[in-house]
N, C-alpha and C positions, 0 to 999 in steps of 0.2 A: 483177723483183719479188723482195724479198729478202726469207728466209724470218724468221720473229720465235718460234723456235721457245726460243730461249733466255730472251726476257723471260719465258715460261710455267714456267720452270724456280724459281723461287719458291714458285708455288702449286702445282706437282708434287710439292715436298719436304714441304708438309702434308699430303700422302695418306699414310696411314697404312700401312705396310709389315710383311708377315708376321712379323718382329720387332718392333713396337710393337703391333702390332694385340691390342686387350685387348676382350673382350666390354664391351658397354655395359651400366647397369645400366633395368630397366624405366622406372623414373622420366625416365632420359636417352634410350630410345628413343621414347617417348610425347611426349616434348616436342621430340624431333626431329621427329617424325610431324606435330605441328599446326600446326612451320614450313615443312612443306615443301610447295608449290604442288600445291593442291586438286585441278587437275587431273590435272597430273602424276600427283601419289597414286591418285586414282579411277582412274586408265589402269591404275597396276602393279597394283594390288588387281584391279580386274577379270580382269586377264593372270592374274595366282595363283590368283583362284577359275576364272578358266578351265581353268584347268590340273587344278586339282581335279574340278571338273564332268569335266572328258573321262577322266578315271580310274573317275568313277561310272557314267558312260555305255558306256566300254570295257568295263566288265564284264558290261552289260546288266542291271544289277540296282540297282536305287534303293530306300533303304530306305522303309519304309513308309510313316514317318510324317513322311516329306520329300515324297510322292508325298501324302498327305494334307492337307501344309501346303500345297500347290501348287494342290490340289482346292479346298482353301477360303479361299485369297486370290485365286485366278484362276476362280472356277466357271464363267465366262463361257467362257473359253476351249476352244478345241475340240481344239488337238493335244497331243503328248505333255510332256514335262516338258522331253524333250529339245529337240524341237522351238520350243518356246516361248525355251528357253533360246537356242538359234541365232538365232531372230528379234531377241533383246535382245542378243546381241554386234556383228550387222548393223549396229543404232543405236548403236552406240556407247558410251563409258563412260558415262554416265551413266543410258540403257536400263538398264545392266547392274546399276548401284547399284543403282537403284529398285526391279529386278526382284530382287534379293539381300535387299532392306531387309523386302520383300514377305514374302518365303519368312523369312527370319532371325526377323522377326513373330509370326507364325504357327505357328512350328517351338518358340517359345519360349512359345506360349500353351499348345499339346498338352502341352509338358512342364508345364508348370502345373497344368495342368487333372490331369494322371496325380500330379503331387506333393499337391494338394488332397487325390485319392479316397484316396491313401494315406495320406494325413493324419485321414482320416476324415469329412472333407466327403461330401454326398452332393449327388444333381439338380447335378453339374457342368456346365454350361453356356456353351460357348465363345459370343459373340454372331457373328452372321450380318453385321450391318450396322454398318458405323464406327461408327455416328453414335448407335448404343447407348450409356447410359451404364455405364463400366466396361462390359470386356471379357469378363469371366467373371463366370457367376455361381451361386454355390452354396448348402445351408442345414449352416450349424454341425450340429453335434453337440448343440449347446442346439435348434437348432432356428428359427434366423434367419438368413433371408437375407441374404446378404454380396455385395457386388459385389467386385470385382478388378480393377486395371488393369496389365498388365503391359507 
């Protein structure tokens, strides 16, 4: 069997080399990201927040208000953050999305919720149940209730 290592020798010479190699600009990494095979992407992304998680976990210290996004997207749930996270790597990348997408959620309503009161919103109100309309909800400063969907 004879090797065909030199037919590969064309699409070698399009890798880009520590001398070509130029940063891409956002526009061009973004539009590389949405051709590249969905799952593929959901593997390495889950790998990178992996990586990330075991950093927050190594130190045994999770911030609060990730440890409180966690509280009120999973309330069912009985173990730790850490724990729960192990279970969703177990399943696979796409456990791991969902359980990212979850907390990502969540973690983006509390800052919401903290950017309203500073706003001057008062009776801030994250909703308990999806199926709520608008996700937050507060009264203006005039004094009318506002729904929110973040």
């Amino acid at each position: 069997m004879a090797m065909k290592s030199l037919n590969l020798l064309p699409e070698l010479q399009k890798l880009p080399s520590s001398e070509s190699d130029q940063r891409k600009s956002f526009q061009d990494t973004i539009t590389d990201l949405r051709s590249m095979d969905r799952e593929l992407y959901a593997a390495e992304a889950a790998a990178g927040v992996s990586f990330a998680m075991w950093g927050i976990f190594d130190t045994i210290n999770v911030d609060d208000k990730l440890a409180q996004a966690h509280e009120m997207a999973f309330g069912n749930y009985e173990g730790s953050l850490y724990e729960h996270w192990q279970e969703m790597a177990e399943g696979g990348s796409e456990s791991m999305t969902g359980f990212i997408s979850a907390l990502k959620d969540k973690y983006a309503e509390l800052n919401f919720a903290e950017d309203l009161e500073a706003r001057g919103f008062t009776n801030v109100e994250i909703a308990t149940d999806s199926t709520q309309p608008g996700g937050i909800s507060a009264i203006s400063s005039e004094g009318a209730e506002t729904l929110f969907q973040v």
